[in-house]
VONU-432384 format. One line per 10 residues: their letters; for each residue x, y, z of C-alpha. Coordinates in Angstrom, 2 decimals, decimal comma, always signed. Layout:
N
a	X:Y:Z ~ ...;
//
This chain:
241
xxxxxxxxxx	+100,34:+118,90:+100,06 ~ +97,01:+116,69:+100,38 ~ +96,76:+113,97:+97,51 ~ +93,98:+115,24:+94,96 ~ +90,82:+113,04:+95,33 ~ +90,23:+110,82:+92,34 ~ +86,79:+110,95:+90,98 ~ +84,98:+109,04:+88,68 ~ +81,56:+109,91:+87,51 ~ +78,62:+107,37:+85,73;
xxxxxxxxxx	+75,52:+109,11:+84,68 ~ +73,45:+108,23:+81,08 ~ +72,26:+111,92:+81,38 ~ +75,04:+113,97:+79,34 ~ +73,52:+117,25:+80,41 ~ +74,00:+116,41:+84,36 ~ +77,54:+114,69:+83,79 ~ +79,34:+117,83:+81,78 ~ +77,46:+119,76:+84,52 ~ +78,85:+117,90:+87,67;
xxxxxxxxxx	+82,34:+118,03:+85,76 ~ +82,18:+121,87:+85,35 ~ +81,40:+121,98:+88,78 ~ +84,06:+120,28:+90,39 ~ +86,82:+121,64:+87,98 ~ +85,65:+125,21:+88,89 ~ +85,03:+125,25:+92,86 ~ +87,62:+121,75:+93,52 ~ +90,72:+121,55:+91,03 ~ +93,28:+121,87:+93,52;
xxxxxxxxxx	+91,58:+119,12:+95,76 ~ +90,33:+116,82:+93,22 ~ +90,64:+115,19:+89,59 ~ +88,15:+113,62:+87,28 ~ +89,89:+110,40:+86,07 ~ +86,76:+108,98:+83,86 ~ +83,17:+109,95:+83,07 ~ +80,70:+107,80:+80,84 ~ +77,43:+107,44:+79,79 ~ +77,33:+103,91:+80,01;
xxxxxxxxxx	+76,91:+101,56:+83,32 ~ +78,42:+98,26:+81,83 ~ +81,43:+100,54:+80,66 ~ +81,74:+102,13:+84,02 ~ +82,20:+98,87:+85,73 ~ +85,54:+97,95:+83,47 ~ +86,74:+101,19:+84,11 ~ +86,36:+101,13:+87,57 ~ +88,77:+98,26:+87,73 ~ +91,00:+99,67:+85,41;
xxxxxxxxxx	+91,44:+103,45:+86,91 ~ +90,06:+102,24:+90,79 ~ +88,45:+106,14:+91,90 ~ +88,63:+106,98:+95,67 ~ +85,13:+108,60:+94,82 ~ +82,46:+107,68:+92,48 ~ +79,45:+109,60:+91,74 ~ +76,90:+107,16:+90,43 ~ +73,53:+108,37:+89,02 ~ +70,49:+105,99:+90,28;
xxxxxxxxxx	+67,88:+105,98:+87,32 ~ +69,79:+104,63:+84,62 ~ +68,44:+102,24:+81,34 ~ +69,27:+98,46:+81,64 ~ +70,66:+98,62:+85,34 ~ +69,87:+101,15:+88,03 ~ +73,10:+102,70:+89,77 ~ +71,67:+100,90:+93,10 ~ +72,18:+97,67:+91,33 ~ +75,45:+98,40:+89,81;
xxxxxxxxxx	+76,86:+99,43:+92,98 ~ +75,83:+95,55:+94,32 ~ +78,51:+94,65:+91,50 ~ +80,99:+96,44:+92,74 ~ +83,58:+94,87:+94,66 ~ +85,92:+97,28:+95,37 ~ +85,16:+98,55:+99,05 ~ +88,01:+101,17:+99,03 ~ +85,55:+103,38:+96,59 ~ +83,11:+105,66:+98,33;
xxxxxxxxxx	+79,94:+105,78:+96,52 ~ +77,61:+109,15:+96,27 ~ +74,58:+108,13:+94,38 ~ +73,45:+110,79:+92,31 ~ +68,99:+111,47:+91,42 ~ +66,75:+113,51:+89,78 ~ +64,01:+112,16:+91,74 ~ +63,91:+112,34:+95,58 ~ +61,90:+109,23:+95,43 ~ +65,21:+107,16:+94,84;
xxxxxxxxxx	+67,44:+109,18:+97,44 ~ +64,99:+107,72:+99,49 ~ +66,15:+104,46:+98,30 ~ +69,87:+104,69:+98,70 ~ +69,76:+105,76:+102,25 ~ +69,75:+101,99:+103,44 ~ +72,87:+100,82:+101,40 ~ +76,34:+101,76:+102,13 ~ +77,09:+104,48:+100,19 ~ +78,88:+107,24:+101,59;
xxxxxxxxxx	+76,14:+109,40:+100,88 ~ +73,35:+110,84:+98,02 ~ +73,02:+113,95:+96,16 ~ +69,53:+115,07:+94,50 ~ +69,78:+117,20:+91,47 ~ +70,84:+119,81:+90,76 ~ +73,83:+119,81:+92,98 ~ +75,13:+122,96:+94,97 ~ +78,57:+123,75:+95,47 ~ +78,07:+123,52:+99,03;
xxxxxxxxxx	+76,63:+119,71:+98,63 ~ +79,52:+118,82:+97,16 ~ +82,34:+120,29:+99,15 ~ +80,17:+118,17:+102,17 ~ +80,90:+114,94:+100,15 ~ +83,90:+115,53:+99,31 ~ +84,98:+116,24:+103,37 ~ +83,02:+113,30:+104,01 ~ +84,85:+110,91:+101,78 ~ +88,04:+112,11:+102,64;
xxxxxxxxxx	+87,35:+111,49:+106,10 ~ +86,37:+107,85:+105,36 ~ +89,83:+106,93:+103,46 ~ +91,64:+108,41:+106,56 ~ +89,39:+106,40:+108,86 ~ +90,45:+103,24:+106,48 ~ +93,95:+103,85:+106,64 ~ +93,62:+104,15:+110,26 ~ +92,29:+101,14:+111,08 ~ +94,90:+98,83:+108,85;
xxxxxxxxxx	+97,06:+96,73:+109,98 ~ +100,24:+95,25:+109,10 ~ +99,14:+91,89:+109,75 ~ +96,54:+91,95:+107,12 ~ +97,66:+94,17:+104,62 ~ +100,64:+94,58:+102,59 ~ +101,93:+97,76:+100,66 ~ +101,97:+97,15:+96,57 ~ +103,83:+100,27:+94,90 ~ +101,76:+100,79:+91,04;
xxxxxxxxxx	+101,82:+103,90:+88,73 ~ +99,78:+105,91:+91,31 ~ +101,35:+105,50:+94,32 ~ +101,15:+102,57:+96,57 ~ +98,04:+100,19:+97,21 ~ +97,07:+98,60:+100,56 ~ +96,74:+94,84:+99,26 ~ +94,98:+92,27:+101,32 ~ +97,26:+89,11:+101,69 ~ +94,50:+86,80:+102,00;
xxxxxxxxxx	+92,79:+87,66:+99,12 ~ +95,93:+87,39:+96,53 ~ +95,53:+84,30:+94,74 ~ +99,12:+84,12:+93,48 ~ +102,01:+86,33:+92,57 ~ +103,50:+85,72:+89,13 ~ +107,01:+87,38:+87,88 ~ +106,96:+88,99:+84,83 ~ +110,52:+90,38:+83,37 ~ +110,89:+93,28:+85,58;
xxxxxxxxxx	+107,56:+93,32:+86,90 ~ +105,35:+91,12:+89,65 ~ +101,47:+90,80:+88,54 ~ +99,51:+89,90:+91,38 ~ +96,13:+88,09:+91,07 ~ +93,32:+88,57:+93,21 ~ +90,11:+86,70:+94,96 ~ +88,05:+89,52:+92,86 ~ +89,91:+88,48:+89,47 ~ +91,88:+92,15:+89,63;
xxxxxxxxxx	+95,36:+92,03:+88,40 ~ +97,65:+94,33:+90,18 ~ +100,59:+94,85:+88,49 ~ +103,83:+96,10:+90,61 ~ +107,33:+96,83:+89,50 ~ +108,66:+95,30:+92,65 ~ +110,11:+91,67:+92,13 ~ +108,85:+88,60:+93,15 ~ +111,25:+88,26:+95,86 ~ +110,36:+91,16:+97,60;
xxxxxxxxxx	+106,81:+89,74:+97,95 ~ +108,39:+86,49:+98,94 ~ +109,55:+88,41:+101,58 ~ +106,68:+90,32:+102,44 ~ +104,66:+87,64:+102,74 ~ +106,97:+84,98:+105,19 ~ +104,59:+83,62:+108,00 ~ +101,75:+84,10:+105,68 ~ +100,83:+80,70:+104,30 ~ +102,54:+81,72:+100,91;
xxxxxxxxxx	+104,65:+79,38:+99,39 ~ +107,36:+79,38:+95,89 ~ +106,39:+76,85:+94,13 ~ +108,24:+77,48:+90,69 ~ +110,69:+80,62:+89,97 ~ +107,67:+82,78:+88,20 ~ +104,88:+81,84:+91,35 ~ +104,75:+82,51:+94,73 ~ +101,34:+80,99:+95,82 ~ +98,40:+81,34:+98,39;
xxxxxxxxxx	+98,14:+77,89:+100,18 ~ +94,98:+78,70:+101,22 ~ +93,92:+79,01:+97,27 ~ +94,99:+75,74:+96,21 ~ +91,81:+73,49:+94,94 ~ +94,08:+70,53:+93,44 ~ +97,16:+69,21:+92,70 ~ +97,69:+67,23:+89,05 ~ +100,39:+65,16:+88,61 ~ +103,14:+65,43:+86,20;
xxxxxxxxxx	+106,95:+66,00:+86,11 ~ +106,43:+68,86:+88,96 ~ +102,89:+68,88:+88,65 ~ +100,20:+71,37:+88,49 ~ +97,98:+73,48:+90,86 ~ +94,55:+74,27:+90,19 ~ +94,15:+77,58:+92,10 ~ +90,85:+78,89:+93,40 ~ +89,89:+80,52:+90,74 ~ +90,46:+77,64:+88,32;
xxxxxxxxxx	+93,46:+79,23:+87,00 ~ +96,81:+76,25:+86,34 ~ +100,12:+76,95:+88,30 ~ +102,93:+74,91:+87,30 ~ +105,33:+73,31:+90,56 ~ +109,10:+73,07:+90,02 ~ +110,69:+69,47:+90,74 ~ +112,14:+70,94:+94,06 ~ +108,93:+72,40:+94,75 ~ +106,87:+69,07:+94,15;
xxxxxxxxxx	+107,67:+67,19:+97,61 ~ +106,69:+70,14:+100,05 ~ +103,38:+71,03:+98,46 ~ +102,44:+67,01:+98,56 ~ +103,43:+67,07:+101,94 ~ +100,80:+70,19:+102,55 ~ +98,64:+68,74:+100,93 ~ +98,56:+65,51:+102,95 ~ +98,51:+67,42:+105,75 ~ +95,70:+69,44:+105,40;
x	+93,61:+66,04:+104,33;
//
């Protein structure tokens, strides 16, 4: 059975949200699932993080920042983006960005079941075109997440559970353990440097003394380096000088 498409839906018009809602509950329940829906643009980008749609329908003429804008902010490229208008005048607009696609109000059945092939198609052409060389699989509450080695910052064991840090300051949080990602990621410039941190070399911005010492990652975040761990990561270090 095909995996429902996850949408999420951003539009400060009430009337046109409920209305896209009804519409895909009553023609596309057995193919897809509203996860969130909000009024509110700066809201819409936490959630996006938090919930991470395969489809977001994003309306264009919004107060404080236009959905073309917004979508600039997001940084998640595995959502496809169908900008949503009123006014043809701003479909016009969207055509040169990369969003799978733009619907002008009111939307027909028909529009939708177009955009809803189309994105579909584009996650398949995605998965397609991965790679185990570049990407790594990271099982979390909704299945399992294509990661991007080289933009993980760190991984960090916690109890039963591995959080993950990334280049666009996500958090991924797996129940798989720290060694299994030490594993995963042999041959990959990845290094333990303490029993709770497996590292990306390429992330480190300084090393501070101390009775291991410190790491000042990338993103300004402190890792601490075991005793045993101290020697090697000098040695890096003064080899990458």
């Amino acid at each position: 059975m095909e995996k429902k498409l996850r949408i999420a839906i951003i539009d400060d018009e009430k009337h046109a949200l409920e209305t896209l809602v009804y519409d895909l509950e009553e023609n596309f329940n057995k193919s897809t699932e509203v996860i969130f829906t909000t009024n509110h643009p700066v809201e819409g980008l936490k959630l996006l993080k938090i919930h991470k749609p395969d489809l977001l329908f994003l309306d264009i003429d919004m107060p404080g920042i236009s959905g073309l804008d917004m979508a600039e902010l997001i940084d998640d490229h595995n959502i496809s983006i169908v900008f949503t208008t009123a006014h043809l005048e701003y479909a016009v607009k969207a055509v040169g960005t990369n969003a799978t696609g733009y619907l002008v109000k009111p939307v027909s059945p028909d529009q939708l079941e177009t955009i809803i092939l189309k994105c579909r198609q584009s996650i398949s052409s995605r998965i397609s075109n991965l790679t185990v060389s570049d990407k790594i699989p990271v099982p979390d509450n909704d299945g399992v997440e294509l990661v991007t080695f080289r933009e993980i910052i760190y991984c960090k064991s916690d109890g039963n559970y591995t959080m993950i840090r990334l280049k666009n300051e996500r958090l991924v949080m797996t129940s798989k353990t720290l060694r299994y990602f030490e594993e995963m990621l042999k041959g990959k410039d990845f290094l333990r440097v303490h029993k709770s941190f497996l590292i990306n070399l390429n992330c480190i911005k300084k090393y501070i003394k101390g009775d291991g010492g410190e790491l000042i990652m990338c993103n300004d975040e402190k890792i601490p380096v075991s005793r045993n761990s101290r020697s090697e990561i000098l040695s890096i270090i003064q080899a990458n000088l």
